[in-house]
C-alpha positions in Angstrom: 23.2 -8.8 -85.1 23.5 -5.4 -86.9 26.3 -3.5 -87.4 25.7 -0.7 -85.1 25.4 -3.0 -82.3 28.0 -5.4 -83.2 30.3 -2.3 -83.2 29.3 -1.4 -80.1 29.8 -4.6 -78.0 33.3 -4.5 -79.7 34.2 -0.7 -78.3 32.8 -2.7 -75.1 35.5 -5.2 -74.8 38.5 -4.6 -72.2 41.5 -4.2 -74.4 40.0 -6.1 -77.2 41.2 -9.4 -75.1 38.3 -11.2 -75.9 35.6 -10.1 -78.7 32.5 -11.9 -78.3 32.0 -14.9 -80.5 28.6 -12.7 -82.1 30.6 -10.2 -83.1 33.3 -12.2 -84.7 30.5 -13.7 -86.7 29.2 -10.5 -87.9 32.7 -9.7 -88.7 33.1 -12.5 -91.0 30.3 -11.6 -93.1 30.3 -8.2 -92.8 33.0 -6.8 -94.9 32.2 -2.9 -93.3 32.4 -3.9 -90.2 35.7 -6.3 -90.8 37.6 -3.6 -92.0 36.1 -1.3 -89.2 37.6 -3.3 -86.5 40.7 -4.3 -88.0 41.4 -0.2 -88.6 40.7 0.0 -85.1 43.1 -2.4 -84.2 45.3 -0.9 -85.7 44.7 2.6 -83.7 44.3 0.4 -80.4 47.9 -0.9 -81.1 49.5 2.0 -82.0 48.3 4.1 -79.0 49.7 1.0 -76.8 53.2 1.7 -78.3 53.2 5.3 -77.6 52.3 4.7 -73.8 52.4 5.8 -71.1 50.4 9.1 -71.9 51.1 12.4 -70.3 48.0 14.2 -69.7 47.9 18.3 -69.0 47.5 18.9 -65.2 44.0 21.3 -65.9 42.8 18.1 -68.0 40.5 16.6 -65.2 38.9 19.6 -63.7 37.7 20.3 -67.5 36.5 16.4 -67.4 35.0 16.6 -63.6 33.2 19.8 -64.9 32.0 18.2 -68.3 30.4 14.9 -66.3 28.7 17.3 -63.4 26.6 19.0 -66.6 26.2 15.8 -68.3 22.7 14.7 -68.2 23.5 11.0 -68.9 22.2 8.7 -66.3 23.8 5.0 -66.1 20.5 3.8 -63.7 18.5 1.5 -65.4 14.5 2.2 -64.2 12.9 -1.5 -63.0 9.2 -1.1 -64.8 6.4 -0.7 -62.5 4.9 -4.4 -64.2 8.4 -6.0 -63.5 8.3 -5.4 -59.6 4.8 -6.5 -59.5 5.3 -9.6 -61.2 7.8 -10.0 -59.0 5.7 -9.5 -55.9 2.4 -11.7 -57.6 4.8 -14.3 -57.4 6.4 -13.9 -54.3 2.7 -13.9 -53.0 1.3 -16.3 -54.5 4.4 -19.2 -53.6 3.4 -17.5 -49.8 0.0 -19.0 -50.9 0.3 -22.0 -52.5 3.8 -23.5 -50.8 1.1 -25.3 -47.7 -0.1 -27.5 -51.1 3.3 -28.3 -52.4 4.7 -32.1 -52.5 8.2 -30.0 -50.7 6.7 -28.6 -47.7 4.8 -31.9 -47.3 8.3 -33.2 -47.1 9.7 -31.5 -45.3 7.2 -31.5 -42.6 7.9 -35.0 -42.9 11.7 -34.4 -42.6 11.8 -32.0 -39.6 8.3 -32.4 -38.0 5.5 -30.0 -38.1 7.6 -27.0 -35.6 8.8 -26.1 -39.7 5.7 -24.5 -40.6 5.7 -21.4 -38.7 9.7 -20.1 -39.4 8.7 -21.2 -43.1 5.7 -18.5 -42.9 8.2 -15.9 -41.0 10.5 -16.2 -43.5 8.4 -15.7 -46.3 6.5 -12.7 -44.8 9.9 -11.1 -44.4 10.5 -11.6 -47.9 7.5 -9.9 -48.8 8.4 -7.0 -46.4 11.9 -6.5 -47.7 10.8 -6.7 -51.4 7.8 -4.3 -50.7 10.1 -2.0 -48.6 12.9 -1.9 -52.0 10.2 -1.1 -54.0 9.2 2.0 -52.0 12.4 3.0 -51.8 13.2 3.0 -55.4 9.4 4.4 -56.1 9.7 7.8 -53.4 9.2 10.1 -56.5 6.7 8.6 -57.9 4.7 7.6 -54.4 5.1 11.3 -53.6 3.7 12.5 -56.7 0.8 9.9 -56.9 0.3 11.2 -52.8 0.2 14.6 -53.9 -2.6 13.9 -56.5 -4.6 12.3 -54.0 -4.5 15.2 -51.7 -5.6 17.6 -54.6 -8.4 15.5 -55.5 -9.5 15.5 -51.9 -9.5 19.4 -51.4 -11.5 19.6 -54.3 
């Protein structure tokens, strides 16, 4: 682990309650970062004794207005190859489950009515997964639509 992200999983923690075994390690060996942490510590603690904090009543409108011009996004964007993987296998168990030692047994186990709710189930499956990956993909199926319809006016 390096420093900068062993520093950052410690600024991480919930009021430094528990620090993650990793970067305890890193602190052992790393004097930097040991006396980083324990000088921040120290700043954690003495803000604790000076609670609670009075904050200016026009402090949150300047925050609210601050965030509503950040451009920082917290989504994390699911690759395209990820949610196809995803779906190969979904598709390919839908495929190769009728050859598989479990569904032999349990045919055996509840009699051969099992078969077609198996099938319904997994084609909903396939539905649901191919319906969230349209609905997180609308941009991008729009623009890839619009591209299409240039191509075919020309």
């Amino acid at each position: 682990m390096n420093c900068d992200k062993a520093m950052r999983r410690y600024l991480e923690t919930d009021n430094r309650a528990y620090v993650a075994l990793a970067v305890k390690f890193h602190a052992l060996r790393c004097a930097r970062c040991r006396a980083e942490i324990a000088r921040l510590d120290r700043e954690f603690r003495a803000l604790l004794r000076q609670a609670p904090f009075d904050a200016p009543p026009d402090l949150a409108d300047a925050v609210m207005h601050a965030a509503r011009r950040s451009r920082i996004e917290n989504a994390t964007n699911v690759g395209t190859g990820k949610w196809v993987a995803v779906g190969g296998a979904i598709l390919s168990s839908i495929v190769l489950v009728p050859f598989s030692d479990s569904l032999i047994w349990l045919k055996d186990h509840f009699g051969g009515h099992f078969e077609v709710p198996f099938s319904i189930m997994l084609g909903v499956a396939i539905s649901v997964y191919a319906a969230l990956y349209i609905g997180t993909h609308l941009e991008q199926i729009k623009a890839l639509q619009d591209a299409i319809t240039r191509k075919l006016r020309i």
